[in-house]
C-alpha positions as a Markdown table, in Angstrom:
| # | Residue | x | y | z |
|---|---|---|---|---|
| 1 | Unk | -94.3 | -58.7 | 141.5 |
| 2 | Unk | -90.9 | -56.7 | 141.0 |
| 3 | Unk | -91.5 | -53.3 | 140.5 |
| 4 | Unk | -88.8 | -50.6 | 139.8 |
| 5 | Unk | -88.9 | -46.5 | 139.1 |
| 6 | Unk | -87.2 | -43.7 | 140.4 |
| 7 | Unk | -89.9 | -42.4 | 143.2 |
| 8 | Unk | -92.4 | -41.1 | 142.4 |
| 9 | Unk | -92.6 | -43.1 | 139.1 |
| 10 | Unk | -93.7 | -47.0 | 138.3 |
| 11 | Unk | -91.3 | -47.5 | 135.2 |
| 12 | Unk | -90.8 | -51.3 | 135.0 |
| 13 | Unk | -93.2 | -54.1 | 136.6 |
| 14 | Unk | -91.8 | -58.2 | 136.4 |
| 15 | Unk | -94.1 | -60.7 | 137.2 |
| 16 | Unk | -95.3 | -64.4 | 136.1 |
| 17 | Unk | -98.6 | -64.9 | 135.0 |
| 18 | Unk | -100.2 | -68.0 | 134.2 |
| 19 | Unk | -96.8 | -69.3 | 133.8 |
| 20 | Unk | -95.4 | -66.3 | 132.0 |
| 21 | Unk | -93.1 | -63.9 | 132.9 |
| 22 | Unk | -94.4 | -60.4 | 131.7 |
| 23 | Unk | -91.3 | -57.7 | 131.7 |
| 24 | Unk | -94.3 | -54.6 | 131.9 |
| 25 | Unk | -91.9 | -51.3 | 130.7 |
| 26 | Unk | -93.8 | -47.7 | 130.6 |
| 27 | Unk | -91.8 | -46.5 | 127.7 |
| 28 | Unk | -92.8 | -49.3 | 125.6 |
| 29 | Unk | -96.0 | -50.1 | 126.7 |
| 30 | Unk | -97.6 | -46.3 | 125.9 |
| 31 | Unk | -95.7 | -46.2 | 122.3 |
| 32 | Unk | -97.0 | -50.3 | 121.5 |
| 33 | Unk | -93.3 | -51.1 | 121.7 |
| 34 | Unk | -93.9 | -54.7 | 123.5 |
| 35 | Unk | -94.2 | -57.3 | 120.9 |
| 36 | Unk | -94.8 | -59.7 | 123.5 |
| 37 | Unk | -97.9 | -58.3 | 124.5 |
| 38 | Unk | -98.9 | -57.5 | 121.0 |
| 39 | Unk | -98.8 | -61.4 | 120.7 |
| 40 | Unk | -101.0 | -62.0 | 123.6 |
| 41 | Unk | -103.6 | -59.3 | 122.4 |
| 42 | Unk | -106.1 | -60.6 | 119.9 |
| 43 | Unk | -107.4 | -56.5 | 119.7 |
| 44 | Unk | -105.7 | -54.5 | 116.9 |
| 45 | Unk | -103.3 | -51.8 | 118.3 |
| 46 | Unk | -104.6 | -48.1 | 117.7 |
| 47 | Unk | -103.2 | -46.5 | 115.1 |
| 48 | Unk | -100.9 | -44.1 | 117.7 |
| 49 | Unk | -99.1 | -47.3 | 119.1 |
| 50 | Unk | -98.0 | -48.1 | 115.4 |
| 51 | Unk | -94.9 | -48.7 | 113.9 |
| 52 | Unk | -96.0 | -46.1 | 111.2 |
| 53 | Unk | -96.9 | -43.3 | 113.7 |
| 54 | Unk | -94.2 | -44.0 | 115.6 |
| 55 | Unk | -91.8 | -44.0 | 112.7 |
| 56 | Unk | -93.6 | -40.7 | 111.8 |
| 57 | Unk | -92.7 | -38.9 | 114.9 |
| 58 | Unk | -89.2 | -39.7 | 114.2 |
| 59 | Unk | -89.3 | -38.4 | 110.7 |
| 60 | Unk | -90.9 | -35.0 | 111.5 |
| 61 | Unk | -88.6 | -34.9 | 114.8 |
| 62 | Unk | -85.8 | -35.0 | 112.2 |
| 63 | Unk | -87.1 | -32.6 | 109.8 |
| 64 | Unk | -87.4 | -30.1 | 113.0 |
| 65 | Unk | -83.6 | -31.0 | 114.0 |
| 66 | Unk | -82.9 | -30.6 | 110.6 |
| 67 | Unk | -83.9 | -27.0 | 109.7 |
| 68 | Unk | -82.6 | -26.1 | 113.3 |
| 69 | Unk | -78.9 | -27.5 | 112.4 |
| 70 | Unk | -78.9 | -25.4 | 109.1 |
| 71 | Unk | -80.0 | -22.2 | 110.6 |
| 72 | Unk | -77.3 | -22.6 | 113.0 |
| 73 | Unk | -75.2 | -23.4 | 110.1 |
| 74 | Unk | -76.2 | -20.1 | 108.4 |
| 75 | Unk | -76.0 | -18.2 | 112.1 |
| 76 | Unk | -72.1 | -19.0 | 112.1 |
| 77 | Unk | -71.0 | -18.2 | 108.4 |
| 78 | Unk | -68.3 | -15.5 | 108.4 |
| 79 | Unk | -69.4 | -12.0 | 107.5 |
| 80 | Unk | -69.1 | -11.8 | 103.4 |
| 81 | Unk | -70.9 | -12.2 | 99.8 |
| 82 | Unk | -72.6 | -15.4 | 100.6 |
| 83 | Unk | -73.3 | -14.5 | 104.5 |
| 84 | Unk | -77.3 | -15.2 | 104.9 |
| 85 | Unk | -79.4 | -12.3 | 106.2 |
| 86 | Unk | -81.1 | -12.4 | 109.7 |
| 87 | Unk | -84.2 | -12.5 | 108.3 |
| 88 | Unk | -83.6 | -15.3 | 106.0 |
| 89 | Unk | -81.6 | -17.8 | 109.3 |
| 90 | Unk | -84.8 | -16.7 | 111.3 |
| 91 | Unk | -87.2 | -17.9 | 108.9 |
| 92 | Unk | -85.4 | -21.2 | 109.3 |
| 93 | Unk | -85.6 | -21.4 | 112.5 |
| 94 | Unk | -89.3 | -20.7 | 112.8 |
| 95 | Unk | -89.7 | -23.4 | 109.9 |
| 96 | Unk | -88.1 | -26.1 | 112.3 |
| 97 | Unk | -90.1 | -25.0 | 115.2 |
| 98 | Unk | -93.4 | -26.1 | 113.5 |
| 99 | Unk | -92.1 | -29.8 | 113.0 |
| 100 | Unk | -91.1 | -29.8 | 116.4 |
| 101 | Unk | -94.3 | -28.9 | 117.9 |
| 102 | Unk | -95.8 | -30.9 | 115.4 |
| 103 | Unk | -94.0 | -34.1 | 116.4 |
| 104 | Unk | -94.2 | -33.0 | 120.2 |
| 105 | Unk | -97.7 | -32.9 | 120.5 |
| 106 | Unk | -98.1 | -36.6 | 118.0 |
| 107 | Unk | -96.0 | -37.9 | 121.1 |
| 108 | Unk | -98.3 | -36.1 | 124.2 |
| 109 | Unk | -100.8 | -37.5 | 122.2 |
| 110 | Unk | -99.9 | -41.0 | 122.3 |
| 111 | Unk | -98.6 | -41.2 | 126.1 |
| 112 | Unk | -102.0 | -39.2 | 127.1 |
| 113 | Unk | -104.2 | -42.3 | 125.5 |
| 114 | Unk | -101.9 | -45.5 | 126.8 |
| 115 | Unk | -103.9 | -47.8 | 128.4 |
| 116 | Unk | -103.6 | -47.7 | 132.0 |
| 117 | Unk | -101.6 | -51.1 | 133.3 |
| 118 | Unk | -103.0 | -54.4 | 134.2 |
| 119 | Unk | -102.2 | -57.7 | 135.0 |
| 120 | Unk | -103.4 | -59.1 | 131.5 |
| 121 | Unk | -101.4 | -57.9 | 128.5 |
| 122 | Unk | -104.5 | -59.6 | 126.9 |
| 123 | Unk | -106.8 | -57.3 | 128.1 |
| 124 | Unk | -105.5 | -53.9 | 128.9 |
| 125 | Unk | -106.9 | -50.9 | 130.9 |
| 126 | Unk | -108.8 | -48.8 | 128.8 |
| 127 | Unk | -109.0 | -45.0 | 128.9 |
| 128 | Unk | -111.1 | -42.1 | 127.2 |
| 129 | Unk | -109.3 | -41.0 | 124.4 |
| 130 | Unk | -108.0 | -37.5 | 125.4 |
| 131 | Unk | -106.2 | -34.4 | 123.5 |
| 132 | Unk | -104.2 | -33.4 | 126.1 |
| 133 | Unk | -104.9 | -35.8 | 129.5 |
| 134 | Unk | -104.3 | -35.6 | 133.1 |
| 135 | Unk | -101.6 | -38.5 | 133.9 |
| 136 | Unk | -99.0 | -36.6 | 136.7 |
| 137 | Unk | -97.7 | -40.1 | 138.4 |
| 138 | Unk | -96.9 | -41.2 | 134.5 |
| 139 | Unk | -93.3 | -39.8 | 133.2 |
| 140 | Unk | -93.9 | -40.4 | 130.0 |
| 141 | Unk | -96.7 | -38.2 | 130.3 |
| 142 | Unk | -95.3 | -35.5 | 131.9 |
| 143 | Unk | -92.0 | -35.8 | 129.5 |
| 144 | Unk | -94.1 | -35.4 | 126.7 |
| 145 | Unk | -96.3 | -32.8 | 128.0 |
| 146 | Unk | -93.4 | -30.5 | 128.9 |
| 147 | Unk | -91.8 | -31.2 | 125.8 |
| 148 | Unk | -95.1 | -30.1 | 123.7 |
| 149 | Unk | -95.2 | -26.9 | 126.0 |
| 150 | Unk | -91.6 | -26.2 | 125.4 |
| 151 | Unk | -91.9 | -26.3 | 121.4 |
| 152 | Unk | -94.5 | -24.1 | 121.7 |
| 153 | Unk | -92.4 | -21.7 | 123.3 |
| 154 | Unk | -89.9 | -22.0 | 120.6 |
| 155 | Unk | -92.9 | -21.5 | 118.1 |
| 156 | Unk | -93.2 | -17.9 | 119.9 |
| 157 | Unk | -88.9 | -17.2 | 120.6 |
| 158 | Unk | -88.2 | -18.2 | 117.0 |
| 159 | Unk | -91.5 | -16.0 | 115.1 |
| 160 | Unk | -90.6 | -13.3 | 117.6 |
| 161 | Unk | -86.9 | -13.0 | 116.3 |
| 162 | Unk | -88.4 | -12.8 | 112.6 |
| 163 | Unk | -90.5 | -9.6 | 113.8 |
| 164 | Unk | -89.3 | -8.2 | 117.0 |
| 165 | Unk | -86.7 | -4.8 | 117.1 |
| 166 | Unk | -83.5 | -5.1 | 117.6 |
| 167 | Unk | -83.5 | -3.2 | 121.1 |
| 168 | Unk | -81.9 | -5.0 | 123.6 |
| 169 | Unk | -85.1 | -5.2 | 126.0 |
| 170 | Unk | -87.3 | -6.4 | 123.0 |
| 171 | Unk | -84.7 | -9.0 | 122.3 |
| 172 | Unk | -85.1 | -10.1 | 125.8 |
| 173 | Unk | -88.6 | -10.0 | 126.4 |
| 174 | Unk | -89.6 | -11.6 | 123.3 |
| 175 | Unk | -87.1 | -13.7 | 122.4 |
| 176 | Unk | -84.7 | -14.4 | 125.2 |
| 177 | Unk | -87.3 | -15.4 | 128.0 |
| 178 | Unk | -89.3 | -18.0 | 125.4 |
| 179 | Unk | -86.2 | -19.2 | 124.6 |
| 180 | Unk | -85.1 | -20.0 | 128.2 |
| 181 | Unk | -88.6 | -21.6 | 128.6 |
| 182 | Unk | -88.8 | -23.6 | 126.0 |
| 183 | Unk | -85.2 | -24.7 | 126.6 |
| 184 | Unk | -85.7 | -25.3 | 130.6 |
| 185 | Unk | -88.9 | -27.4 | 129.6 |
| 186 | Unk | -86.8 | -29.5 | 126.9 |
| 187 | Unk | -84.6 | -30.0 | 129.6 |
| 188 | Unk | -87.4 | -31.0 | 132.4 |
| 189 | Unk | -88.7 | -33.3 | 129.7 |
| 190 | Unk | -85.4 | -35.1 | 128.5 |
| 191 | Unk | -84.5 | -36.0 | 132.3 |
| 192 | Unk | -88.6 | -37.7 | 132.3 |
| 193 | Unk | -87.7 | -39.8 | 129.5 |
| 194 | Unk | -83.8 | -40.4 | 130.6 |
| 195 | Unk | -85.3 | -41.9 | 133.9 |
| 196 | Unk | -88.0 | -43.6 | 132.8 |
| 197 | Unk | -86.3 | -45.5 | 130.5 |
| 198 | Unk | -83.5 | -46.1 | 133.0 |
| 199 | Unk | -85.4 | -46.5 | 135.8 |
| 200 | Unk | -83.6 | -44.9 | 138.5 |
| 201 | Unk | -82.1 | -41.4 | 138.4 |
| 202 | Unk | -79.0 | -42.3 | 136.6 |
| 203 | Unk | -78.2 | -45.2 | 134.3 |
| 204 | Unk | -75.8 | -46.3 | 131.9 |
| 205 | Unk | -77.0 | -48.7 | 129.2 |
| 206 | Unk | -75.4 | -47.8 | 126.2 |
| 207 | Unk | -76.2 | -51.3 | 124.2 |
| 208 | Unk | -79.9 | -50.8 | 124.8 |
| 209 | Unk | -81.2 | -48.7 | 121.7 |
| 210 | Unk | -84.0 | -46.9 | 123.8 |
| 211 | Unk | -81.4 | -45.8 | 126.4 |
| 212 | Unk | -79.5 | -44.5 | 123.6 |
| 213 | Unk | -82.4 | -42.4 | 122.5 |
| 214 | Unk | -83.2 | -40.4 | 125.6 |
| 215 | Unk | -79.0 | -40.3 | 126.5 |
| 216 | Unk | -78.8 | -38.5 | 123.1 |
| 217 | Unk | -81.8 | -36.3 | 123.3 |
| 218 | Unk | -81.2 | -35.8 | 127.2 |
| 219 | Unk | -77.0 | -34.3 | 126.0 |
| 220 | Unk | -79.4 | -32.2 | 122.9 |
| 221 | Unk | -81.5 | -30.8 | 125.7 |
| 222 | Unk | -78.4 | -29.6 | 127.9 |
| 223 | Unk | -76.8 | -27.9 | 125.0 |
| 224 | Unk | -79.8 | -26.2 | 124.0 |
| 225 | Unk | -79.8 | -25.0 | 127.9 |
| 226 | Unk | -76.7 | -23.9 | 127.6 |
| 227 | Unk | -77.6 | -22.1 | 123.9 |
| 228 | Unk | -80.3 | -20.2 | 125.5 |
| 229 | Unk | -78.4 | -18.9 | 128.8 |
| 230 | Unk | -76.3 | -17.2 | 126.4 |
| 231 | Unk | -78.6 | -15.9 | 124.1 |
| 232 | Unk | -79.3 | -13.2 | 126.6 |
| 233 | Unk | -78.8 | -9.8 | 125.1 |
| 234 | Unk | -77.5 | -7.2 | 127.5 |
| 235 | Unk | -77.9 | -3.3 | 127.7 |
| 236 | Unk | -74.3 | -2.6 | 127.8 |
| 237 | Unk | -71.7 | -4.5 | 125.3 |
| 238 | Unk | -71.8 | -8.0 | 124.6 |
| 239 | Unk | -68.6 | -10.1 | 124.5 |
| 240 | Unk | -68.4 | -11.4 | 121.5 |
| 241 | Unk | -67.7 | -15.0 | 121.9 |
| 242 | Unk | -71.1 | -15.4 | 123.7 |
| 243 | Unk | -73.0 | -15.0 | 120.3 |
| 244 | Unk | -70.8 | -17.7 | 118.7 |
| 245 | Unk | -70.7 | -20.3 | 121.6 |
| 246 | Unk | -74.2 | -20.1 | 122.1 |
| 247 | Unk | -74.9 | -21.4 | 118.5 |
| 248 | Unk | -72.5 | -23.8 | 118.5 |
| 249 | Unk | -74.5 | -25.2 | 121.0 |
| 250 | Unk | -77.6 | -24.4 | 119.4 |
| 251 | Unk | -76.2 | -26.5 | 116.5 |
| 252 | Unk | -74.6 | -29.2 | 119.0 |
| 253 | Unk | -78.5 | -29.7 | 120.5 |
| 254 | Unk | -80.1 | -30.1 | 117.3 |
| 255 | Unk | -77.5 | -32.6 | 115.9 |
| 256 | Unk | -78.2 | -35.1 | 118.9 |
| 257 | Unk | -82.3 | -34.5 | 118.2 |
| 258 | Unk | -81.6 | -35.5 | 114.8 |
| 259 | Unk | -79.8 | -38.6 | 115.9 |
| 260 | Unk | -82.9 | -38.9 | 118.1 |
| 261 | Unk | -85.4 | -39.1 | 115.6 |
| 262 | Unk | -83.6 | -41.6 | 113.5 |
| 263 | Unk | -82.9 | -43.8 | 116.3 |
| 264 | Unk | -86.6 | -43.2 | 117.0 |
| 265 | Unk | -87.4 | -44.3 | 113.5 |
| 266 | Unk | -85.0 | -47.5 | 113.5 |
| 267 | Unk | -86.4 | -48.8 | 116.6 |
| 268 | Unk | -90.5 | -47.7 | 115.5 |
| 269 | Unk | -89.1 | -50.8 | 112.5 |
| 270 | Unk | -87.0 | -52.9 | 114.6 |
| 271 | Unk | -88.4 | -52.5 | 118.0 |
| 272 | Unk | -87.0 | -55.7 | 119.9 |
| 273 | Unk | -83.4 | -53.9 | 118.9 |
């Protein structure tokens, strides 16, 4: 048996079974991406290893990416008649925040209740199903996890801008530190899935459409980072390119999560792709 993963993680397992070679990958064995193993189990899939729910996770990921990229739209419109409020480019914010966490717990759902591996496709490792599991050598697990934590810490940065003062210590308490948070975990968690799709700490696969997924949401996470450094608001004066810059990463991060999700929903249909 071949078997590959940046330490301390098992990501790909190659080996011949009665006469068979079985390519075993984590990323598509815990979202019931391996047709190949489909074939060999007689067992319907559950219903969080199907092409609908996977498909689904995609969609709401998008809706999420979506509302973020128009509130950072609204965020950069020039001060004038048809400038939006704050109020009104919060509430947009804390719209997309509930897809995302919707979406992000769908997917710590699914990886929590893979079956563990085994050496028959045809008869895979069971496991209780779980809400939430306790998986800590699985990346997929823990990139899902801390991407589920993280959008609930956008949940709180985004409701908080819609009620918090406008003090500068309020700003940061409330809004600033879930931000960095939420933004850190997104990053933590779009590293998990870069390498455990890769395999090793860096890749480059371009042609393979699951690399492309976690290369697009991994450069989404890094300019959310970068949105959320600075987003701090000082006590003094505040340059006033920092406000700008950071949205325009804000709105660079939630265009490659869109991409994401619809990558994510062309492969949940075309999965050997």
């Amino acid at each position: 048996m071949r078997i590959e993963g940046p330490w301390p993680f098992i990501t790909s397992r190659s080996y011949t079974r009665a006469g068979h070679h079985i390519v075993w990958l984590a990323r598509r064995h815990r979202k019931g991406l391996d047709l190949a193993a489909r074939a060999r189990d007689a067992t319907i899939p559950p219903i969080w290893q199907s092409p609908a729910y996977n498909w689904s996770v995609g969609a709401i990921f998008a809706l999420g990416s979506l509302l973020f990229a128009i509130g950072s739209v609204m965020s950069l419109m020039p001060q004038g008649p048809w400038q939006p409020s704050a109020l009104s480019t919060n509430v947009v914010f804390f719209l997309g925040s509930v897809p995302f966490t919707t979406a992000g717990y769908l997917q710590h759902f699914q990886a929590a209740n893979a079956s563990a591996f085994t050496l028959d496709p045809a008869t895979p490792g069971r496991r209780h199903l779980t809400l939430i599991g306790w998986h800590p050598a699985s990346a997929g697990w823990l990139s899902t996890f801390t991407q589920f934590v993280g959008t609930v810490a956008f949940n709180f940065n985004t409701f908080d801008a819609i009620v918090a003062s406008n003090a500068w210590y309020v700003q940061d308490v409330a809004v600033w530190v879930p931000d960095m948070a939420g933004s850190a975990l997104f990053l933590i968690s779009g590293y998990l899935a870069f390498i455990e799709t890769g395999h090793r700490y860096w890749s480059w696969r371009p042609k393979d459409l699951a690399w492309q997924i976690v290369f697009v949401n991994l450069i989404g996470c890094i300019a959310f980072m970068i949105a959320a450094v600075l987003a701090y608001v000082p006590r003094g004066p505040q340059p006033g390119w920092m406000a700008t810059v950071s949205v325009v990463h804000l709105l660079i991060g939630a265009l490659c999560f869109f991409v994401g999700a619809i990558l994510t929903m062309r492969e949940s249909r075309f999965p050997g792709a």
